[in-house]
Structures are given as C-alpha cells and as structure tokens.
PDB file of the backbone (N, CA, C, O) and the ligand in Angstrom, with CONECT records:
HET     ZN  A 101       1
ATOM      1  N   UNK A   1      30.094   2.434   0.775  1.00  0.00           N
ATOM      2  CA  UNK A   1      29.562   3.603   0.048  1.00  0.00           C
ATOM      3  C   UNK A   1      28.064   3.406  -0.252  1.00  0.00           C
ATOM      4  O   UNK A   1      27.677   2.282  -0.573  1.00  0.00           O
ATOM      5  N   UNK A   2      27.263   4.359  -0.174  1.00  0.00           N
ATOM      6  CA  UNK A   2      25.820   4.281  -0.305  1.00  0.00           C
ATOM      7  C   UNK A   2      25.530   5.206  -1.521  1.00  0.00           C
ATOM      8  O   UNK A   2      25.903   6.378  -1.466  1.00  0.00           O
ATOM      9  N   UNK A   3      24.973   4.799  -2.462  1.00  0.00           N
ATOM     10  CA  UNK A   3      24.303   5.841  -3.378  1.00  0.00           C
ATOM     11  C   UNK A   3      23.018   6.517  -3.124  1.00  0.00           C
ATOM     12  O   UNK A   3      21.973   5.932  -3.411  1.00  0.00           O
ATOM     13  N   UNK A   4      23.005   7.699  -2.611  1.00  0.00           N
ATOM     14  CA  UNK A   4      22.164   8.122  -1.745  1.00  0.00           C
ATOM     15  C   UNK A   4      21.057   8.625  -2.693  1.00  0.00           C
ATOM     16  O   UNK A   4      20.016   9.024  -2.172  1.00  0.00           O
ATOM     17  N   UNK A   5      21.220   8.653  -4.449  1.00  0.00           N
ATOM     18  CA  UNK A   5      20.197   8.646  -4.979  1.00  0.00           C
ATOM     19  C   UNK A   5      19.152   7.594  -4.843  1.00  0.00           C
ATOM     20  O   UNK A   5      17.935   7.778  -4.802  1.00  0.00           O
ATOM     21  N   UNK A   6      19.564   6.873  -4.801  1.00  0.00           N
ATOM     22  CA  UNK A   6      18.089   5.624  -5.017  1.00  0.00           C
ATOM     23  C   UNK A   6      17.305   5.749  -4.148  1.00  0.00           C
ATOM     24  O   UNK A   6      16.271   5.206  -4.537  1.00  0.00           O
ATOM     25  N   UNK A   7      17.074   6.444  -2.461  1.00  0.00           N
ATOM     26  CA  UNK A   7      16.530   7.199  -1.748  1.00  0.00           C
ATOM     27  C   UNK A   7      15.463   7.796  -2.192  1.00  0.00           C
ATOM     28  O   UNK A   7      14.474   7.630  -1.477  1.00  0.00           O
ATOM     29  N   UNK A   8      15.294   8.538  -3.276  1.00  0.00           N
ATOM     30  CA  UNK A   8      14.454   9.492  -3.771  1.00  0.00           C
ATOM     31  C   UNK A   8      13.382   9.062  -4.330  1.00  0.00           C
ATOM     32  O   UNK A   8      12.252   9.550  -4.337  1.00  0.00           O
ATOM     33  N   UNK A   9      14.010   7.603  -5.058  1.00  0.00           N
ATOM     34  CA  UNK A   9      12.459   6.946  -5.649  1.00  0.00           C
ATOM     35  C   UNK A   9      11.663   5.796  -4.437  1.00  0.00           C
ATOM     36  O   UNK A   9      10.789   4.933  -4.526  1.00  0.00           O
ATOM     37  N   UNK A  10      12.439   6.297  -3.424  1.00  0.00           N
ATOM     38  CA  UNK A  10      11.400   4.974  -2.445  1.00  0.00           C
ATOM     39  C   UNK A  10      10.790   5.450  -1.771  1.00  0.00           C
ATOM     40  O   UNK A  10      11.256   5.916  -0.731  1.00  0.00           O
ATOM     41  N   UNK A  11       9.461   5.534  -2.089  1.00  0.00           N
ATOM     42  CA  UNK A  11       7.637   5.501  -1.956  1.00  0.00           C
ATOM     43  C   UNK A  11       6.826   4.291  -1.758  1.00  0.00           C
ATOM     44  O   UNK A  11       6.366   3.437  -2.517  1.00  0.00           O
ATOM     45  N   UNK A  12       6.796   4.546  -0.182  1.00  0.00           N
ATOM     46  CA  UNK A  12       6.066   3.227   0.540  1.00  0.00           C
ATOM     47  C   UNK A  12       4.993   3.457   0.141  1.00  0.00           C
ATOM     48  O   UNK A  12       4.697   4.652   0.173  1.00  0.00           O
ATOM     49  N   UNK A  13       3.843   2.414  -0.446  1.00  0.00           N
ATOM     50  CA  UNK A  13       2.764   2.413  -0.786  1.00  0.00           C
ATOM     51  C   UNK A  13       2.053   1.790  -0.324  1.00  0.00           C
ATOM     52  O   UNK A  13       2.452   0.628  -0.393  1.00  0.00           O
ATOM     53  N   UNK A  14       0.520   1.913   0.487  1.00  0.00           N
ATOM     54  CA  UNK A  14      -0.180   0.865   1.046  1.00  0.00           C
ATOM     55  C   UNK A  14      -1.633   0.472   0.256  1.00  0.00           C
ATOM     56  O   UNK A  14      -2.257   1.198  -0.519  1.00  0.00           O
ATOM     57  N   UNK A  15      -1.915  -0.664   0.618  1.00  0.00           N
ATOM     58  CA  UNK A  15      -3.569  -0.457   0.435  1.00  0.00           C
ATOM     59  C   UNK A  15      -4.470   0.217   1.167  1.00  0.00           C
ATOM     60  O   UNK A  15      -3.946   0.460   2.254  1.00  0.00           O
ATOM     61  N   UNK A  16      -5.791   0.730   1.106  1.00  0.00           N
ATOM     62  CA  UNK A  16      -6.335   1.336   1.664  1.00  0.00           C
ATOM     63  C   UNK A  16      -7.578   0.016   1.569  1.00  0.00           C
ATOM     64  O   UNK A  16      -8.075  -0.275   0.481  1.00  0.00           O
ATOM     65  N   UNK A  17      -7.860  -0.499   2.494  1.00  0.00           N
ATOM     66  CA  UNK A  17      -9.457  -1.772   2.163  1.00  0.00           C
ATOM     67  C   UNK A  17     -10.524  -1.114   2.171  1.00  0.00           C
ATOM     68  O   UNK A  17     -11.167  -0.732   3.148  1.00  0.00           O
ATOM     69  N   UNK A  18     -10.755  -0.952   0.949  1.00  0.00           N
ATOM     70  CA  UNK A  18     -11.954  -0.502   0.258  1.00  0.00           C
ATOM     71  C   UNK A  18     -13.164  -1.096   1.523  1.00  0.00           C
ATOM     72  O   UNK A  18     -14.093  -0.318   1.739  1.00  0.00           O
ATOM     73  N   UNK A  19     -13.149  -2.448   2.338  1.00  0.00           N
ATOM     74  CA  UNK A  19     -14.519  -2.855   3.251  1.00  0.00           C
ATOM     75  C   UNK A  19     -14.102  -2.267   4.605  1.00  0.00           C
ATOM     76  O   UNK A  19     -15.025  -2.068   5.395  1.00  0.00           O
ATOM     77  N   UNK A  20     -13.230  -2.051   4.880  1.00  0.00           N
ATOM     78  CA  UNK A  20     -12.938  -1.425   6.028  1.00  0.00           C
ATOM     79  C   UNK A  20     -11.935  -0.763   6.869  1.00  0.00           C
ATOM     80  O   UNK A  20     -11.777  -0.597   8.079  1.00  0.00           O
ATOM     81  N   UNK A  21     -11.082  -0.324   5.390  1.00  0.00           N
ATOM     82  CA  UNK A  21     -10.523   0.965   5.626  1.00  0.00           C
ATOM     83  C   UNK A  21      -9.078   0.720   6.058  1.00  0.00           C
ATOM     84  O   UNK A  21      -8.204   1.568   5.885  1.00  0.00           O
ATOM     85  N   UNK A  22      -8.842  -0.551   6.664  1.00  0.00           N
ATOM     86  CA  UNK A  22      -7.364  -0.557   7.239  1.00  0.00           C
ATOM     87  C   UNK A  22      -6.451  -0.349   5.838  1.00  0.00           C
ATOM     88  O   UNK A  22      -6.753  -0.476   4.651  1.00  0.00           O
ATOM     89  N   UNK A  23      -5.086   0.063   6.574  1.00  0.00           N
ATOM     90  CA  UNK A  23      -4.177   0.152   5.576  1.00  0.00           C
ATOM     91  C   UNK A  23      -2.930  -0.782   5.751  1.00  0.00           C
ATOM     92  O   UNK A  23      -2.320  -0.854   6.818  1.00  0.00           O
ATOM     93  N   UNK A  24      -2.638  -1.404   4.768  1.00  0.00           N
ATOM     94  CA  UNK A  24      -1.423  -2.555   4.730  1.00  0.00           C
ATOM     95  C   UNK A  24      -0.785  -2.428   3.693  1.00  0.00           C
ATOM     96  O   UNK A  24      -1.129  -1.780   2.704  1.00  0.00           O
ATOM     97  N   UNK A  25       0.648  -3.325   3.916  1.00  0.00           N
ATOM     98  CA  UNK A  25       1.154  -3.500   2.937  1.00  0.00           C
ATOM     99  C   UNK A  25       1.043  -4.039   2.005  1.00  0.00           C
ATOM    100  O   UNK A  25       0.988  -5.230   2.309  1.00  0.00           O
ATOM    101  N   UNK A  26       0.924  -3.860   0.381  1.00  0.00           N
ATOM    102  CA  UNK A  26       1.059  -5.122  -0.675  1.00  0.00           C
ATOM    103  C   UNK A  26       2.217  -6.254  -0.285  1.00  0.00           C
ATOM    104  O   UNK A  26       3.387  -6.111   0.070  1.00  0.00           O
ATOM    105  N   UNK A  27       1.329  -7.538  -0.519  1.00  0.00           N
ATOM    106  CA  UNK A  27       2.671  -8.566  -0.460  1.00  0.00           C
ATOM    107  C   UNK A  27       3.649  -8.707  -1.751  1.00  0.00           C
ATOM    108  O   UNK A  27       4.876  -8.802  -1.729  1.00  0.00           O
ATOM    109  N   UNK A  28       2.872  -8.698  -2.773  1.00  0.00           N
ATOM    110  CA  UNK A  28       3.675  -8.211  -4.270  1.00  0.00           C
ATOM    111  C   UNK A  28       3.380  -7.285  -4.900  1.00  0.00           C
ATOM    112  O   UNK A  28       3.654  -6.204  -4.379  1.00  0.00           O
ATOM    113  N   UNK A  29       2.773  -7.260  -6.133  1.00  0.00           N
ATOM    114  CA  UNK A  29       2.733  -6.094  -7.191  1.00  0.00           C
ATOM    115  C   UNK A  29       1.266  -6.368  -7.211  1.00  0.00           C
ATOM    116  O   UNK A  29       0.497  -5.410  -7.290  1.00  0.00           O
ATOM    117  N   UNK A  30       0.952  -7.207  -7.166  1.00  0.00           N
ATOM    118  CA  UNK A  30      -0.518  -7.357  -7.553  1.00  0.00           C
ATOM    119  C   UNK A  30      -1.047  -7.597  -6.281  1.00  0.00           C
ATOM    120  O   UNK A  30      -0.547  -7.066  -5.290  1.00  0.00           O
ATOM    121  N   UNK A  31      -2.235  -8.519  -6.197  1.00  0.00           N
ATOM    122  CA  UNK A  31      -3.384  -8.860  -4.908  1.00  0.00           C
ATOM    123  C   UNK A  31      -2.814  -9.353  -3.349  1.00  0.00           C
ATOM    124  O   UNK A  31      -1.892 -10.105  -3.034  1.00  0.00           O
ATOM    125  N   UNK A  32      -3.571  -8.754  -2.723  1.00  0.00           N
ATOM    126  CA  UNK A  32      -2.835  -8.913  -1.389  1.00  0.00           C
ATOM    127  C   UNK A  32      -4.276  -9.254  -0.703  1.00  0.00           C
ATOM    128  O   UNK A  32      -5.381  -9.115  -1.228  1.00  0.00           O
ATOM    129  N   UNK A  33      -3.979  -9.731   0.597  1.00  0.00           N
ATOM    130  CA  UNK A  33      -5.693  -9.863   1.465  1.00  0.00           C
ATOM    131  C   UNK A  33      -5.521  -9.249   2.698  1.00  0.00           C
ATOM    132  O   UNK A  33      -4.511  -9.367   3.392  1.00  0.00           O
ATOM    133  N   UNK A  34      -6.740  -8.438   3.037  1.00  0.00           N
ATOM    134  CA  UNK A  34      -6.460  -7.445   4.422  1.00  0.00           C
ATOM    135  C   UNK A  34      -6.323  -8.358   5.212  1.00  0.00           C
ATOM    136  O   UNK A  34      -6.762  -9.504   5.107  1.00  0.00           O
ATOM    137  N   UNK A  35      -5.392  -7.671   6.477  1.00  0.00           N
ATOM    138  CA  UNK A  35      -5.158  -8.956   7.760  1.00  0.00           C
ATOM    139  C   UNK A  35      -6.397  -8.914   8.274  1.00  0.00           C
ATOM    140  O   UNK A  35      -6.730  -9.855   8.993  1.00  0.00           O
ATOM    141  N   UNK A  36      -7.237  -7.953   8.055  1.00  0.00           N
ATOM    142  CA  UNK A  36      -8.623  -7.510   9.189  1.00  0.00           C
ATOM    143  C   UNK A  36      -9.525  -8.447   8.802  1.00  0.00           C
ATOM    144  O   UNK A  36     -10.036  -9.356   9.456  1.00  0.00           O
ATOM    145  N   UNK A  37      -9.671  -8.120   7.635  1.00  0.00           N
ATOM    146  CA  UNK A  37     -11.079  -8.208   7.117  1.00  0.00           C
ATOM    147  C   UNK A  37     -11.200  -9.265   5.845  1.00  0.00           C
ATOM    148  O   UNK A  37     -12.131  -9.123   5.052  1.00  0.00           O
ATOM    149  N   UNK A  38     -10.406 -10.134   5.705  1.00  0.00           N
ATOM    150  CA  UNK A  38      -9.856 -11.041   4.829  1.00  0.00           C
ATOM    151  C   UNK A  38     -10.136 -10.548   3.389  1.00  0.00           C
ATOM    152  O   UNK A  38      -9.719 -11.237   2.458  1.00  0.00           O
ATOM    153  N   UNK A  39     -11.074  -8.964   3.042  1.00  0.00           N
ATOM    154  CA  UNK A  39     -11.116  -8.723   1.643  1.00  0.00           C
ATOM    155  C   UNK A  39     -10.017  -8.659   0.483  1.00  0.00           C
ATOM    156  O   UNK A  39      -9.214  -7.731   0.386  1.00  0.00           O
ATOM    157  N   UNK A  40     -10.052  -9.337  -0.057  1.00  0.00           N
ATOM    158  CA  UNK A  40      -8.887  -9.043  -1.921  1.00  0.00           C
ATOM    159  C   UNK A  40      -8.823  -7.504  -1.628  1.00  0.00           C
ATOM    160  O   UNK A  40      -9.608  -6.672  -1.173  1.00  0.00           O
ATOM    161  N   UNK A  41      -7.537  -7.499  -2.093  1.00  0.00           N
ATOM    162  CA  UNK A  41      -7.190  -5.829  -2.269  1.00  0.00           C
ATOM    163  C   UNK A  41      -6.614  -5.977  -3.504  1.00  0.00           C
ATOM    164  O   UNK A  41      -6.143  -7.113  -3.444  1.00  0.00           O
ATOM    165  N   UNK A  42      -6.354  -5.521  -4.613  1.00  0.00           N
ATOM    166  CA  UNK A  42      -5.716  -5.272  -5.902  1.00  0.00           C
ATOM    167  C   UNK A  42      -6.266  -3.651  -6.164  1.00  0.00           C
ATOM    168  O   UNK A  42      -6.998  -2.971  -5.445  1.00  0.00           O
ATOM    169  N   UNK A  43      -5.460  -3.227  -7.804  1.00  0.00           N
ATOM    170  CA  UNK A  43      -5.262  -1.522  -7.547  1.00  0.00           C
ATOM    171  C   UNK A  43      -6.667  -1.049  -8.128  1.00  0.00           C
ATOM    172  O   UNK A  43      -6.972   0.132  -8.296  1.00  0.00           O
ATOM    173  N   UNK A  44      -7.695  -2.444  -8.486  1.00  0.00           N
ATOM    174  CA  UNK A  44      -9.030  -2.051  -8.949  1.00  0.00           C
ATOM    175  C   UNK A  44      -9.741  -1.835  -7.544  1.00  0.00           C
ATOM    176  O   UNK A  44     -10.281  -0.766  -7.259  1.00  0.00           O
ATOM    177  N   UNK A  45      -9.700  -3.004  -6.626  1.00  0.00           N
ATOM    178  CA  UNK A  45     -10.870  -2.762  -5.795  1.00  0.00           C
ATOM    179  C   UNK A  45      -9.996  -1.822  -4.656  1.00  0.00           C
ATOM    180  O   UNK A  45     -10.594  -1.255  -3.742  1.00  0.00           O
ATOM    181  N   UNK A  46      -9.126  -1.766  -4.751  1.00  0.00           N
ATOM    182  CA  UNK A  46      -8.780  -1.002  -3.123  1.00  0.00           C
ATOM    183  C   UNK A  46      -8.030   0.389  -3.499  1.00  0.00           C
ATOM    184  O   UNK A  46      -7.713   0.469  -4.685  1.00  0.00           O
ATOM    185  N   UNK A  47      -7.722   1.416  -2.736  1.00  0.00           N
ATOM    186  CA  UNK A  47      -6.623   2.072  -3.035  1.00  0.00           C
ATOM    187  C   UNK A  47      -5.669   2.250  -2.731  1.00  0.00           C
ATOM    188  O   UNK A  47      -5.477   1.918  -1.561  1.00  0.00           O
ATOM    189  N   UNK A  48      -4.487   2.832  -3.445  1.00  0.00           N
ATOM    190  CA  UNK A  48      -3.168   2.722  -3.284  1.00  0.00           C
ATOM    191  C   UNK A  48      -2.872   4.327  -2.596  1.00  0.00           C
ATOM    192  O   UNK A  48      -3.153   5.408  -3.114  1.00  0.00           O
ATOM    193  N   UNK A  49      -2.231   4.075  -1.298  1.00  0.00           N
ATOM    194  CA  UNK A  49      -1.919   5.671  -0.778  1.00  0.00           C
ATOM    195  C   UNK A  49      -0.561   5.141  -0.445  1.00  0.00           C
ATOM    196  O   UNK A  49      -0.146   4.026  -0.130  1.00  0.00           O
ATOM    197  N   UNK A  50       0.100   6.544  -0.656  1.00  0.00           N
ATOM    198  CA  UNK A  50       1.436   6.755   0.081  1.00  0.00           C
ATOM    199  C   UNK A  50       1.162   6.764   1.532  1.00  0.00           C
ATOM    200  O   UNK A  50       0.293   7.313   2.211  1.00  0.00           O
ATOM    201  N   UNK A  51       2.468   5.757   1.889  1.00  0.00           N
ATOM    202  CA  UNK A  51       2.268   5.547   3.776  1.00  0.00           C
ATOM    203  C   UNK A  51       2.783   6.575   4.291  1.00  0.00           C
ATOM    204  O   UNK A  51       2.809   6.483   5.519  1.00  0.00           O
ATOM    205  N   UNK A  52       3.390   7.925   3.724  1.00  0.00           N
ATOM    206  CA  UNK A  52       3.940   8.994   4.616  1.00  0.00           C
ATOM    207  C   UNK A  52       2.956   9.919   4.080  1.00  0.00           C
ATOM    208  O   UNK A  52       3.386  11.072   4.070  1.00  0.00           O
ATOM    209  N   UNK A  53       1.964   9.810   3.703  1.00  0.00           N
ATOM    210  CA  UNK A  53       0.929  11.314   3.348  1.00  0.00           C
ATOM    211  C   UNK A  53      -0.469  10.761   3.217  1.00  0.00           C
ATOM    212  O   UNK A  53      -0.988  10.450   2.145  1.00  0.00           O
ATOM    213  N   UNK A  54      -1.148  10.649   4.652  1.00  0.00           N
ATOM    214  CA  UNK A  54      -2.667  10.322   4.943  1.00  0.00           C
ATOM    215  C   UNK A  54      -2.908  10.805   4.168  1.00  0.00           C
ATOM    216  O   UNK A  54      -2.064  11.553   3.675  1.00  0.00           O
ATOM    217  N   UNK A  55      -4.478  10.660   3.446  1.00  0.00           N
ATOM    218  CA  UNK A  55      -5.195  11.691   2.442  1.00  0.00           C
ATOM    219  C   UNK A  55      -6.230  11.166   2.662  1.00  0.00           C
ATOM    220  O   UNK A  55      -6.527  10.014   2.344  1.00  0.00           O
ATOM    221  N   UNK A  56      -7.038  12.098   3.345  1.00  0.00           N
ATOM    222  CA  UNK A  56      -8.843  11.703   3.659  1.00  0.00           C
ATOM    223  C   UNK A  56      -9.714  12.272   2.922  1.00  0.00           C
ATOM    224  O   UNK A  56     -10.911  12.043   3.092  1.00  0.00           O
TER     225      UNK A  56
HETATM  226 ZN    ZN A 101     -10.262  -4.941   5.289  1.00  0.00          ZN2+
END
C-alpha cells in the first residue's frame, strides 16, 4: 500500500551557482560545492529553485 499523500509535499530543490550558474543538488540541508566550479553554495550565496519550474 502506498500513501499517495506524501507525493504532494515532494519538491525537488536545486542550487542555482551563483559563479556559474549550474544547477545541482544539495548534499544536505545546508552547504554543498558545485561539481563545476568548486564554489560553496548555501541558501545565502546561491539560489534555491525548484527542479521542475526553470525561472529565468
Ligand atoms: Zn559553479
């Protein structure tokens, strides 16, 4: 049996690298490092976008 509510709250979230733009996954809740561009990402320096709704 699947509880097909818990579905509703799962919102993939990526970083956006503030130095060059790629988008990845957080490894936890907090600081992650771009694979590209080795910059710190946390929710000060980088931004956080939903991975199913680009926003330019
Ligand atoms: Zn980067």
């Amino acid at each position: 049996m699947a509880d097909q509510y818990e579905i509703a709250d799962n919102t993939e979230l990526f970083y956006k690298c503030s130095k060059c733009g790629r988008m990845f996954e957080p490894e936890d809740n907090g600081n992650s490092t771009c694979p590209v561009c080795g910059n710190s990402c946390n929710t000060d320096s980088c931004k956080l976008v939903d991975g199913s709704n680009e926003d330019y």
